[in-house]
Each structure stands twice: as C-alpha cells, then as structure tokens.
C-alpha positions as CSV (number, residue, x, y, z in Angstrom):
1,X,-8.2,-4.7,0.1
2,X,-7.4,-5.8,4.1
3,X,-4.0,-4.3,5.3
4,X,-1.4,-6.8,5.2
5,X,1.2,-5.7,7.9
6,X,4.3,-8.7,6.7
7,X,3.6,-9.5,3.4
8,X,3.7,-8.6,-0.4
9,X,0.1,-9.6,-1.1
10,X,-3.1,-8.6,-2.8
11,X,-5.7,-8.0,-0.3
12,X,-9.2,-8.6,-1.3
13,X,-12.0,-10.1,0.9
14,X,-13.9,-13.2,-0.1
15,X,-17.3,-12.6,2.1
16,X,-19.7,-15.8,2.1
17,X,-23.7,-14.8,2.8
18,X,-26.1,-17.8,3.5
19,X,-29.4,-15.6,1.9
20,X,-27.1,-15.5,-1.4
21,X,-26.5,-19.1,-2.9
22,X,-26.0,-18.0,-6.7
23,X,-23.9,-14.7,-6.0
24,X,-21.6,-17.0,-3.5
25,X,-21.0,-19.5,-5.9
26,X,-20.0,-16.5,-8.5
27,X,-17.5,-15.5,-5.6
28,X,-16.4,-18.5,-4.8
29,X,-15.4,-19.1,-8.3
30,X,-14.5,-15.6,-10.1
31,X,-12.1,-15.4,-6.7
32,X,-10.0,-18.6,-6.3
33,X,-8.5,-18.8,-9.3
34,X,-5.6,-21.5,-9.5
35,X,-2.2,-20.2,-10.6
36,X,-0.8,-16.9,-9.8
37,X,-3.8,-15.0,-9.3
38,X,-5.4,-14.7,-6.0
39,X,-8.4,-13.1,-4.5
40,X,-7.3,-13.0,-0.9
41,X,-9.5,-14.4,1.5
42,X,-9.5,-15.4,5.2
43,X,-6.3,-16.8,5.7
44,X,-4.7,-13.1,5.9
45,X,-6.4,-12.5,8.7
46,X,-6.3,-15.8,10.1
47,X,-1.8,-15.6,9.9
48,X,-2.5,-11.9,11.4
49,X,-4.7,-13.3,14.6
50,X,-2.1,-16.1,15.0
51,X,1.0,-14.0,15.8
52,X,0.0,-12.3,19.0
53,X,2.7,-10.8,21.2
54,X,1.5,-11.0,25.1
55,X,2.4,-7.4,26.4
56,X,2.9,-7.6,30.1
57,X,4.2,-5.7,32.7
58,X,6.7,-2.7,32.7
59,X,9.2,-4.6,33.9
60,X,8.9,-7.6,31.3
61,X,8.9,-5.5,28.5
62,X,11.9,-3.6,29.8
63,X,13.1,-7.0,29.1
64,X,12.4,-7.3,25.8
65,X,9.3,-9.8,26.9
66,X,11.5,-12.4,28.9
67,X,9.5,-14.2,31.1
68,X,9.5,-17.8,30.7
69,X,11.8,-18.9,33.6
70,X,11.4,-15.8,35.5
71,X,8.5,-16.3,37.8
72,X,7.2,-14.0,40.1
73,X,5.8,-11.6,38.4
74,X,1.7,-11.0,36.6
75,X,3.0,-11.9,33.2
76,X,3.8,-15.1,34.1
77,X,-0.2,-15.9,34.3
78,X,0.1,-16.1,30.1
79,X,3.6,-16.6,29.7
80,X,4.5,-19.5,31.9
81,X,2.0,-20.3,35.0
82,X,4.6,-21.9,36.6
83,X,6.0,-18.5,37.4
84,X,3.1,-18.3,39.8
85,X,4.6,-20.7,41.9
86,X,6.9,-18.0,42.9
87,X,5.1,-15.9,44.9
88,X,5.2,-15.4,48.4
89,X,3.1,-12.7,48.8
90,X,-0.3,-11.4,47.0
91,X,-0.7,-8.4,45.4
92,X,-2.9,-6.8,42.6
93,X,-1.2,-4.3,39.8
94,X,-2.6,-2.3,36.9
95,X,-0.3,-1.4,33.5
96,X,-1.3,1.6,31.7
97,X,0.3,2.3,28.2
98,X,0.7,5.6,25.9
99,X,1.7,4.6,22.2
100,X,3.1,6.3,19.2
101,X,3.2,5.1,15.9
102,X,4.8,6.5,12.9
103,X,4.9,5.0,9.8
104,X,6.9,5.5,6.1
105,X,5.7,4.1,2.6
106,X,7.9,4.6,-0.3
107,X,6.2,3.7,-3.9
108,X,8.6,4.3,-6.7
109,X,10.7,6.9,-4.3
110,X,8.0,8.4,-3.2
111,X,7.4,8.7,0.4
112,X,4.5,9.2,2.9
113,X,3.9,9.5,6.5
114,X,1.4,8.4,9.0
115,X,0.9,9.4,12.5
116,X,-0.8,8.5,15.2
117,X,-1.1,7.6,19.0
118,X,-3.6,6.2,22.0
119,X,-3.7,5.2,25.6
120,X,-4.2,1.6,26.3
121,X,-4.5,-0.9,28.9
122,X,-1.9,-3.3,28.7
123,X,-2.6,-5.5,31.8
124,X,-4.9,-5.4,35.1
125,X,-3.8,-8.8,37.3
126,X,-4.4,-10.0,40.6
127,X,-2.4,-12.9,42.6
128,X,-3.5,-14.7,45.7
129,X,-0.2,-16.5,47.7
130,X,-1.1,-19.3,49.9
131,X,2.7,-20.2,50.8
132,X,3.4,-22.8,53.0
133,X,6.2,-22.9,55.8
134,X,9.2,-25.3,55.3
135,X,12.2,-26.4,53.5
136,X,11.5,-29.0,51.4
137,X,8.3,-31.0,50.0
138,X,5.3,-29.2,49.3
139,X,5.5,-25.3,49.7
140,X,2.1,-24.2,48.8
141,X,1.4,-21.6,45.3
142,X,-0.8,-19.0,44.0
143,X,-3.9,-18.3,42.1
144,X,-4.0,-15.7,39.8
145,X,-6.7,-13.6,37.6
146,X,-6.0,-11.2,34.9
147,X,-6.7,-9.2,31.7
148,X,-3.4,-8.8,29.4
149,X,-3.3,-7.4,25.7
150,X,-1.9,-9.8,23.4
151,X,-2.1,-7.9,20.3
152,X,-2.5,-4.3,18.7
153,X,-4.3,-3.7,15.3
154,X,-4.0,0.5,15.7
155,X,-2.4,2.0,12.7
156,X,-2.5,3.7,9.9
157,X,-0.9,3.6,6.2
158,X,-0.5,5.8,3.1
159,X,0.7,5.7,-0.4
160,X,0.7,8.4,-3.3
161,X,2.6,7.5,-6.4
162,X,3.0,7.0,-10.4
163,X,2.6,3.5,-11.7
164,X,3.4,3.1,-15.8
165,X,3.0,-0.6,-15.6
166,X,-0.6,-1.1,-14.5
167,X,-3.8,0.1,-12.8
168,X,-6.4,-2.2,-10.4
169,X,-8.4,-2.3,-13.8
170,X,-5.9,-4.9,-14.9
171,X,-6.5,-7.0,-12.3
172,X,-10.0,-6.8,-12.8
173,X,-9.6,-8.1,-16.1
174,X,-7.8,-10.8,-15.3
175,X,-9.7,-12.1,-12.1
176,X,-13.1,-12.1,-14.7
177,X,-11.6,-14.0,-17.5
178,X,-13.0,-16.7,-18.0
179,X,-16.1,-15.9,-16.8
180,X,-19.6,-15.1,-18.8
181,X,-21.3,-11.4,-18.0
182,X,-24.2,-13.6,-17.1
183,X,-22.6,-14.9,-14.1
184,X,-22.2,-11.7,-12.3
185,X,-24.2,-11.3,-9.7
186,X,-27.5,-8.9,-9.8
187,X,-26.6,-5.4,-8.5
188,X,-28.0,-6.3,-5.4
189,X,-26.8,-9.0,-4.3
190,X,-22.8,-7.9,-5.8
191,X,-20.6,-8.4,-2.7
192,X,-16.8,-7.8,-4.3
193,X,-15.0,-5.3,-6.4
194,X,-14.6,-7.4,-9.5
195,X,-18.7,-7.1,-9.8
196,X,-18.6,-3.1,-9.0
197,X,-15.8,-2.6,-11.5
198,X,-18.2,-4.2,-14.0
199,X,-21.7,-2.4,-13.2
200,X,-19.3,1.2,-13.2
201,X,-17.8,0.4,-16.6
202,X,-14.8,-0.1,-16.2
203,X,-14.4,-3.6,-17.9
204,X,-16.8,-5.5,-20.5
205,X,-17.0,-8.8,-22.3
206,X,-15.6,-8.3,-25.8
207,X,-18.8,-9.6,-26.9
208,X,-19.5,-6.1,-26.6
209,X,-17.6,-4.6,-29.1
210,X,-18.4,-7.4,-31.6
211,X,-20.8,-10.1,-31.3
212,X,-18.4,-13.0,-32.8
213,X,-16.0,-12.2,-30.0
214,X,-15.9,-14.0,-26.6
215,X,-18.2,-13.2,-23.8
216,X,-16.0,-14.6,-21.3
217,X,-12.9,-12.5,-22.2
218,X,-12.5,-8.7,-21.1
219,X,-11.3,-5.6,-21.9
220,X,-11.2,-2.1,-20.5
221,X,-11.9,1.3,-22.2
222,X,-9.0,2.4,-19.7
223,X,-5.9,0.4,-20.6
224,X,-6.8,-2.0,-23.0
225,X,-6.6,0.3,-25.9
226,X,-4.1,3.2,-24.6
227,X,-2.2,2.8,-22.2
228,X,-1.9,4.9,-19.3
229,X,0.8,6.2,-16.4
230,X,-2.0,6.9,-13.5
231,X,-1.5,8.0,-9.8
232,X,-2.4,5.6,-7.4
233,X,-3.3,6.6,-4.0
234,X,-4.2,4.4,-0.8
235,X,-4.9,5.5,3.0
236,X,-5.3,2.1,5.4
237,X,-7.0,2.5,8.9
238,X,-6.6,-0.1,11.1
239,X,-8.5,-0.6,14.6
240,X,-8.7,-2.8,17.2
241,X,-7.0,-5.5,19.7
242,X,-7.0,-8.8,21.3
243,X,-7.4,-9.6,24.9
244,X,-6.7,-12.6,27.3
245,X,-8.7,-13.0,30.0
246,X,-6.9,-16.1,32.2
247,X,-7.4,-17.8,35.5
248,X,-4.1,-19.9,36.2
249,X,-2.2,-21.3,39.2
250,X,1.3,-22.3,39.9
251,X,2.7,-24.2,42.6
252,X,5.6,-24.7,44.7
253,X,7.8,-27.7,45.3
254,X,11.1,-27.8,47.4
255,X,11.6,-24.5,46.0
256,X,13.3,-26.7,43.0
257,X,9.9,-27.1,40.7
258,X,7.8,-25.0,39.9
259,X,4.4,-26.3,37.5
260,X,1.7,-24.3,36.8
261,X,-1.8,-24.2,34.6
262,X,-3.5,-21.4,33.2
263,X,-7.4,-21.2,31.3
264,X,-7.2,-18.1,28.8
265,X,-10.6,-16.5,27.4
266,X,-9.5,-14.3,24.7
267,X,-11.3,-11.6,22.8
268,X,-10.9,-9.8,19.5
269,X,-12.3,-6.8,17.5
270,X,-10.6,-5.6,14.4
271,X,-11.8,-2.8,12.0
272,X,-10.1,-1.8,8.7
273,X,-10.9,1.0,6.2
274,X,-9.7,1.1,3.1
275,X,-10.1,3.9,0.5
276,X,-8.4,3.2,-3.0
277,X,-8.2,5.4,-6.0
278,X,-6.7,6.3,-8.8
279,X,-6.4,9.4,-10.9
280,X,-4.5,12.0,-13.5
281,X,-4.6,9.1,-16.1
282,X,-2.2,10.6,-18.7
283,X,-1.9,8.7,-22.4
284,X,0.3,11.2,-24.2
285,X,3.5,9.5,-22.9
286,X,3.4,6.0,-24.7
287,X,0.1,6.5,-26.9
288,X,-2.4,9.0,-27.6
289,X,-2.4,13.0,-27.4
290,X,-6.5,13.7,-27.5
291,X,-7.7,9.8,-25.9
292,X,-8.9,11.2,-22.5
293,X,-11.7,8.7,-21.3
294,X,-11.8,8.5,-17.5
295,X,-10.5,11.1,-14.7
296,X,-10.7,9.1,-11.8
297,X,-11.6,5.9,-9.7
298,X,-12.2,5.3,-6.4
299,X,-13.1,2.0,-4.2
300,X,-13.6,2.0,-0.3
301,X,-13.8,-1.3,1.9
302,X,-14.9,-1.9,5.3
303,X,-14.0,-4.5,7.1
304,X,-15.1,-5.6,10.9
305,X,-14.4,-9.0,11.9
306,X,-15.1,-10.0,16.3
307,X,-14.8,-13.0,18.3
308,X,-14.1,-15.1,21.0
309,X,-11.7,-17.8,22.1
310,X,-10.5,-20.2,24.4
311,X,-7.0,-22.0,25.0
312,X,-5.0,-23.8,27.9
313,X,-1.5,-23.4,28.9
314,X,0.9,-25.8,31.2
315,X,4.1,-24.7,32.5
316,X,7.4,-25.4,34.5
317,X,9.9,-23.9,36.0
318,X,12.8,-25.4,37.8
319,X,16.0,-24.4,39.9
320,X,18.7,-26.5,40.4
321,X,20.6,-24.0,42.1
322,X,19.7,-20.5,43.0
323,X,21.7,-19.1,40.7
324,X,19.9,-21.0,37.4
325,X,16.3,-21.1,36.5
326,X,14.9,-22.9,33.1
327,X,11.1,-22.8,32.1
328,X,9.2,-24.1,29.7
329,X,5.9,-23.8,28.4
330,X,3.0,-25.1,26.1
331,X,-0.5,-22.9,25.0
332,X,-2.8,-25.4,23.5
333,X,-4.0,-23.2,20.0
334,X,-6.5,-20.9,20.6
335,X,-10.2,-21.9,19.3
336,X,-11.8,-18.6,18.1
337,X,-15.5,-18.7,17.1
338,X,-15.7,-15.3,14.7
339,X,-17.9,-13.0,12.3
340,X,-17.2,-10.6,10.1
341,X,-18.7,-8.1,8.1
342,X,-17.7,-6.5,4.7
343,X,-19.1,-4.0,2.4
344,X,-17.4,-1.9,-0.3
345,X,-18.3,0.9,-2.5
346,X,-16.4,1.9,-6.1
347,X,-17.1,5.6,-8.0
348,X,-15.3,6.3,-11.4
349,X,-15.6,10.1,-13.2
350,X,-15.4,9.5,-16.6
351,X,-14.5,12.0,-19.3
352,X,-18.2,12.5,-21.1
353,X,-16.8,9.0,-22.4
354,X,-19.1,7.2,-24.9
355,X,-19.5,3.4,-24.2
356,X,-20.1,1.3,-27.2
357,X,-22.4,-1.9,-26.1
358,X,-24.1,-3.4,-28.9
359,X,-25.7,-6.2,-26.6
360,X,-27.1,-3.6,-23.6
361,X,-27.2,-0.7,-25.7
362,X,-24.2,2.2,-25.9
363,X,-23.7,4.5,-22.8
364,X,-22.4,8.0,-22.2
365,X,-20.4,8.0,-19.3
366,X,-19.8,10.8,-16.5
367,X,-20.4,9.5,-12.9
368,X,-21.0,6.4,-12.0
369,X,-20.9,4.3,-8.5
370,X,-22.3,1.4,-7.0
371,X,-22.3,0.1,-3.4
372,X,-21.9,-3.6,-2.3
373,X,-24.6,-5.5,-0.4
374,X,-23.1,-6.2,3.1
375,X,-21.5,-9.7,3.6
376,X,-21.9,-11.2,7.0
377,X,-19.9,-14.6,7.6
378,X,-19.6,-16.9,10.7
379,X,-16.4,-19.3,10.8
380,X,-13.6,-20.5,13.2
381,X,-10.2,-20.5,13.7
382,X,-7.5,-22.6,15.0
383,X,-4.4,-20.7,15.9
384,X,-0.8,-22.4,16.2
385,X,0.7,-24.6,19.1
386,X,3.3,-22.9,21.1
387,X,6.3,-23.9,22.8
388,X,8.5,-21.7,24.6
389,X,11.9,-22.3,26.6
390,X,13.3,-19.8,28.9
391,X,16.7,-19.5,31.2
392,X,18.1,-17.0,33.5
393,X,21.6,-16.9,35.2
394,X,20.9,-14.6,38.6
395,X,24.4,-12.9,40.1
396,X,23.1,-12.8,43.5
397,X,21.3,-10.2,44.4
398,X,23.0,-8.0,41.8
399,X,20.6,-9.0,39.1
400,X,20.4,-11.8,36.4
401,X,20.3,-12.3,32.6
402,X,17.5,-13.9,30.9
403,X,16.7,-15.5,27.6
404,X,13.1,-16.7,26.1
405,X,12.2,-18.3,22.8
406,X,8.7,-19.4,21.3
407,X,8.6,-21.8,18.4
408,X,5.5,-22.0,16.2
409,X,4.3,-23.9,12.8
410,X,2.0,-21.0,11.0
411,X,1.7,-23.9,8.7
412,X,-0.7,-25.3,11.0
413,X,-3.5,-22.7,10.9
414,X,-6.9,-23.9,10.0
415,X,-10.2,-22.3,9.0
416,X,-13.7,-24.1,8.8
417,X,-17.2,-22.7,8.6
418,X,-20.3,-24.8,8.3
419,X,-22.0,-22.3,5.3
420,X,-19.2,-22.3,3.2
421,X,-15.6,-24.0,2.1
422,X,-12.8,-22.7,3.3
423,X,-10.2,-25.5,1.5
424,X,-8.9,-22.9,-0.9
425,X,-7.6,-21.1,2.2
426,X,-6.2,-23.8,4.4
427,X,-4.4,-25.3,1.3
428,X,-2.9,-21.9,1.0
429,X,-1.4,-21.6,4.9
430,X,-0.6,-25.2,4.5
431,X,1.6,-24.8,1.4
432,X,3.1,-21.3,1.6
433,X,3.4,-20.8,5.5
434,X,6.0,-22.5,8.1
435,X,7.6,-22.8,11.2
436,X,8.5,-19.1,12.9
437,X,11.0,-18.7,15.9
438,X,10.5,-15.5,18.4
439,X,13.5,-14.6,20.7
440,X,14.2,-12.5,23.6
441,X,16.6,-11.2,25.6
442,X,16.9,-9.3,28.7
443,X,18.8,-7.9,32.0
444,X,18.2,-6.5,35.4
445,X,20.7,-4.7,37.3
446,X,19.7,-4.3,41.2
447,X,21.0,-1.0,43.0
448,X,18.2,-1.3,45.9
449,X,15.6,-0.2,45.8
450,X,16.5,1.0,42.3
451,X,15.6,-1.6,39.6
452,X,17.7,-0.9,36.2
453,X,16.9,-2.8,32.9
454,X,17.0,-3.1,29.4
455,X,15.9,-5.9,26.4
456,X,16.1,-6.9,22.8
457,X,13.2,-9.3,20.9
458,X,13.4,-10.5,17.2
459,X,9.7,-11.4,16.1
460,X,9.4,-14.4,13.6
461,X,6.8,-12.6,11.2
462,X,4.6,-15.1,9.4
463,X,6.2,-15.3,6.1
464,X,4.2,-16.2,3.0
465,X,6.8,-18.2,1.2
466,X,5.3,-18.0,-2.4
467,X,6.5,-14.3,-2.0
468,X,9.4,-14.7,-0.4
469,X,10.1,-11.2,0.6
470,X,12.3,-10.0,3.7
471,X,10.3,-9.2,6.7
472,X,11.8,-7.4,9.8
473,X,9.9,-6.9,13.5
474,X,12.1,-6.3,16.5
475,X,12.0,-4.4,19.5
476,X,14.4,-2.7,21.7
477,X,13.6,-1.8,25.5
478,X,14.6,-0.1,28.8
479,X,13.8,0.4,31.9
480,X,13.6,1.0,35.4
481,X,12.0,0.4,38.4
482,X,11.4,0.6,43.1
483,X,11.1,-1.8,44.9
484,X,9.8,-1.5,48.3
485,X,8.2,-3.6,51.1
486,X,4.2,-3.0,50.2
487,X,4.6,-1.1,46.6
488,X,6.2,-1.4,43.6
489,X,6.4,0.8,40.7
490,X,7.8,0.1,36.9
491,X,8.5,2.0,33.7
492,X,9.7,0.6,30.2
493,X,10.3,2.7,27.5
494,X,9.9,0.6,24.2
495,X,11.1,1.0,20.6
496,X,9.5,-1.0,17.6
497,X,10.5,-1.2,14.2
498,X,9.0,-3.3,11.4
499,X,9.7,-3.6,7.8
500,X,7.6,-5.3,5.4
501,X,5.8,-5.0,2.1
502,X,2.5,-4.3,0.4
503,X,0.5,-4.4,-2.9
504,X,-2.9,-3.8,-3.5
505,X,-3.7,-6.5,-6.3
506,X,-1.7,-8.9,-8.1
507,X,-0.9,-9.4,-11.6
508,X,-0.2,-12.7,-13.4
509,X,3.0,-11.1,-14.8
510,X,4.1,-10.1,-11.4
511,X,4.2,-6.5,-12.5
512,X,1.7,-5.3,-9.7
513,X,2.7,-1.6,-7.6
514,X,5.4,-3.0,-4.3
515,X,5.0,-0.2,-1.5
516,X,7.9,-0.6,1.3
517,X,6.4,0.0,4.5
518,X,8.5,0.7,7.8
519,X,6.1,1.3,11.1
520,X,8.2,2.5,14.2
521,X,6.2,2.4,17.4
522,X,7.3,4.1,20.4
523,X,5.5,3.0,24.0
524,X,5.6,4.1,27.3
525,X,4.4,1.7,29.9
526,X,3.6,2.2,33.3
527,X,3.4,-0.9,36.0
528,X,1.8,0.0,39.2
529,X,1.8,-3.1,42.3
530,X,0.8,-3.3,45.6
531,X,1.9,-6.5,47.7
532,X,-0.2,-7.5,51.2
C-alpha cells in the first residue's frame, strides 16, 4: 500500500529478491492477475518519478514557473539553457524555501487533517559570463553549475471511516483464488500481504472446512460468513525528493539567437510508511447478534526506493524584436538506475476465535502477527521526452508577460530489470497512461528597483485512464523583488492545491473504500544573487 498522490488505485508493492526463485514466482503470479484485479507494482512509482516540477528561483515561481523564453536568470540552467545566453554578467545565488502542507481526506463524510512543514533548499547556482563586445555576429555566453529541486515527496495522509461494503480481507480473497495453499511461500521467505493475511488467519482454502471442497478457493472467518460494517483507518508518510545536478551553457548570437545545452545528474530518495488497520467489526446490523470473531487488524509497509540518473537538454531562444522572445526546449528522458527496499508486517486480535482446520489441525485464535522478509530489487527507469515552448511580450522597461507549456507522453514510461520481468507493468503505462500538457503563466511589473509579480500553473497529472477520475494540481503565485547594481534579492509566496483520489485495495465489483484527498501547500521562497 504506496501513497498514490493522482489516482484511484490500489497500492500494493510487488518486491522481486534474487535469493528467492520459488517465493518470486508465487508473487509474480498470485499478483498480476489479468482483469480487474491488480496488485500494484512499479509503475506507480515510475508515473510519480516522471512528473517532476523544476522549482527555481523566487522570481520564476512568482511566475507561476515561466521560464522558457525568459533567459537570464539560474532557472534557465534546467528550463531552457538557451536562457544562459543572456547573461552579461556572472553571479552566484542561493534559494532557501519554508513549506506548509495541509491536507483533507473525506471517506464517506468523514474528514481528517494532516499537518506538516520543513525548510528546503530549492536551488544553489552559479553563472560564469564571458560576453563579447559588438553588435552583431558572435557575442560570446555563459557557463553555468547548479543544484535545483525538481520534485517534493514530503507529506502526510489520513483516513478514519465506516465501510459496509467490504474490508482488505476481501481483497485478499480474491487476489489468492485460484491459487493452491501449497504455493504460498514459507514464512520466511513471505514478501507480500496476501501471504501474511494467510499465516494470521485471516483467509483459508475451503479445503479446510471440508476436504471435497476446493483448495484453491478461499474464504474468510471475517466476512465470508457474517458480514461486517468495520472502521477502517489509514495514516501515509511520505519522505523524500529529487535533485538535478546540471552543467549547461548558452550562447549569444546577434543578440537575435540564443542556443544552449545543459548535462543534468539527478538524484532521488523516497520513503513511505504505511500503517493500515481495521477495527470495531460489528455483525448485528445485517447478520448476527452473538458472532463476534475478530477485534482488529493491522498491516504496516515500508517502502524506500534511491537512485541516480542522467539526461540532456537543448534549447533556443530567439528575439526578433526587443519587444518579443520565443523559446523552446527538449530534455532527453531521464535514465535512472534504482533500488528499493520493502518489508511489511500484519497483526490481527481475534476474539478467543476457534479456527476449524481439519488438514493443519483446528486453532484457537487471540494474537497473531507475522513480519515479511525484506525485499531488495535493482531496476531502471526511463522517464518521458519533454518539449516545452515559451513566449514573452516585454512593454519596455515596464515589465513583460510570459507564457510556458511542456508536453509529455506518460505513455512512454518504461521499466526493465535484468532479475525479473517487468512486462506486466509497462503494458500497464502503455495502455492506460497518455499524453499530459503543463501550462504557465506569468507577469512582471518594473517600478525600479522594485520588482512586482504574480503567476498561475495548471499541472497535467498523470491520469490512469482505466480509472478515469478527475484530477486537479495548480498553483497560484506572487511576488516581489530589488534590483540593484551588485545584489539582487527575490521573494514568492506560493499557493498549491491538488485534488485527487485514493483506495487502498481494489475489488473486482468495484465496490472498494474511494477517500477524496485535497493537499494545499503553502511556500515561501527566498532568492538571494550577487552579480560581479
């Protein structure tokens, strides 16, 4: 059960170990089952590490994130090189940032919230000018080094509510059908949920019950027989970020055409905790007065995934006339080479319950819990192409207006590891995932040496079209700014708001819990340059 931040999606991990052939291929199997039941794997995290949103300076993100045909200022080293080609002067800058989040879930009108906040470091970047004298022809450029956030994992979610429909035991039951006891993994060597849910109980074969019935068919002494209204409960920590490192240059020509090339390093650490339980299971509405078999369940997962990658971006700018400026830009995908790690545990009290096995022998149940072995796996990603187009209209020296926009194809995401298949997922991202648009807007008022702007962006969320649910991510932004001969100082002020949707397992019938999640994020970001 990862956090999914944009869509309606069940959430659990499919770990791959090379030390455990025969418990793999039991994963690999009793996971990826065709139709409407899925056992999420990789590619939820491989859509999340694929949308990353390049931070920048104060004075960009004032601006909503236009930056494309701007020029001239330390974002440019990701956005569009070419805006290197602007400089005249060097100078080194460092962005501090202080964020807020707050978050809402509502499960069947029932609300929580989450709090939370942290200092970051949004961008440290330092620019070299070599300009050289003249009018037209070959005017020299610049040569810049930086370190720029291009993505934000903090956060935190939580859930409490009544579900009459169903509990996770459900989808236990249907995720092993199908399958033979004997193919569950030993204790040791039991990697996912399915596997715990079995060793605590809370399904079995049939078989069980009586030996002419199925031993590839389950039930559950929790909702097979009575059915239940339980309270399910869910808190999601999320941790960690991703970093470019890039070396770039843009040039200078005519002061018409600007072109530029950057190398980006990137870097990424990601954490997610996970506790799930459920509990007050009461029968007497639909079915029994005196059935009483379980109190509680409980499952925790841990998830840490890290890595490394590398891209290339080209880039121009030109300028017709002073007063126009269009850019455009293309970042090769991102190669990542990443591991992960996962391990979960899963604890049930049960009501003094006797458990009737005639194959294992019968059971009386109180406490019972298991913990996973931990899975390790080693595999790469391929994020999308990106184009982006950009266009500012200056009004002398009274300011301008710009606009940006970045087209990606999700749909193009791809997973490979050398120990283990990864088809299942990339058929997945290649059916159900398409071609996203991100826009910006933005506009600078000039009342020397007072800088005065403000900014609107509209995020195209990865949207997993087999769910089809409404997404929303978008930003609004102000700012202001001096301006002086040696020193320049920025400040933004940035609101975030994004709507999306979460379950915690699926169900064949579509029946499964929906939580409506809306995170607002409120960041303050501080740009401080000095030019020599």
């Amino acid at each position: 059960m990862k956090l999914i931040n944009s869509n309606h999606s069940s959430d659990f991990r499919l770990p791959a170990s090379n030390s455990r052939n025969l418990a793999l291929f039991f994963l690999l199997t009793i996971l990826i089952i065709p139709g409407t039941i899925f056992g999420q794997g990789y590619y939820v995290d491989a859509i999340r590490f694929s949308n990353t949103q390049p931070y920048g300076s104060a004075r960009i993100q004032a601006l909503g994130g236009t930056s494309v045909a701007l020029g001239a200022d330390p974002s440019a080293l990701i956005s569009n090189p070419a805006g290197l080609g602007l400089y005249n002067r060097s100078e080194v800058s460092i962005t501090p940032a202080y964020n807020y989040n707050y978050s809402t879930s509502t499960f069947n009108a029932n609300d929580n919230n989450t709090f939370g906040s942290k200092f970051s470091l949004d961008q440290i970047t330092g620019v070299i000018s070599q300009p050289r004298d003249g009018i037209g022809g070959w005017l020299g450029g610049s040569w810049g080094i930086g370190v720029q956030k291009i993505n934000d994992f903090n956060g935190s979610v939580e859930y409490t509510g009544n579900n009459s429909s169903n509990s996770i035991v459900d989808y236990f039951i249907e995720n092993a059908n199908g399958y033979p006891a004997s193919d569950f993994p030993a204790k040791a060597d039991a990697f996912d949920l399915t596997t715990l849910a079995y060793y605590n109980y809370l399904i079995g074969p049939w078989n069980v019950v009586d030996a002419s019935n199925p031993d590839d068919e389950y039930f559950s002494d929790v909702t097979t027989f009575y059915h239940p209204t339980v309270q399910q409960h869910e808190r999601i920590d999320t941790k960690g970020s991703q970093y470019q490192i890039t070396f770039g240059y843009g040039g200078n020509f005519a002061d018409v055409l600007y072109f530029g090339f950057n190398v980006g390093l990137t870097t990424l650490q990601y954490e997610s905790i996970k506790h799930y339980s459920e509990d007050n299971f009461d029968y007497t509405q639909t079915d029994s007065a005196t059935y009483q078999p379980i109190n509680n369940l409980y499952a925790t997962e841990k998830l840490n995934i890290n890595g490394t990658g590398a891209n290339l971006s080209f880039g121009l700018i030109v300028r017709p006339v002073p007063a126009f400026r269009f850019g455009a830009s293309i970042t090769t995908p991102t190669m990542y080479a990443l591991n992960d790690s996962y391990e979960t545990t899963m604890g049930a009290e049960w009501n003094n319950f006797y458990y009737g096995d005639i194959v294992d022998g019968d059971t009386l149940l109180n406490s019972t819990y298991m913990e996973s072995a931990i899975a390790q796996s080693t595999y790469s990603l391929k994020t999308p192409l990106k184009y982006s187009l950009g266009a500012a209209f200056f009004l002398g020296k009274m300011g301008f207006i710009s606009v940006d926009a970045d087209f990606l194809n999700y749909g193009s995401v791809r997973l490979e590891s050398s120990d283990f298949s990864l088809q299942s997922d990339n058929d997945y991202i290649n059916t159900n995932y398409s071609r996203e648009v991100n826009l910006r807007a933005g506009a600078e008022l000039r009342i020397s040496p007072l800088r005065l702007r403000a900014g609107y962006s509209l995020n195209g969320i990865p949207k997993d079209n087999q769910n089809n649910l409404r997404n929303i991510n978008q930003s609004y932004s102000a700012g202001i700014g001096v301006l002086f001969d040696n020193f320049y100082a920025d400040f933004a002020a940035i609101y975030g708001y994004h709507k999306s949707q979460y379950s915690p397992y699926l169900l064949s019938d579509y029946s499964e819990p929906v939580i409506d999640i809306v995170q607002n994020t409120i960041r303050g970001v501080l740009t401080l340059g000095i030019k020599f």
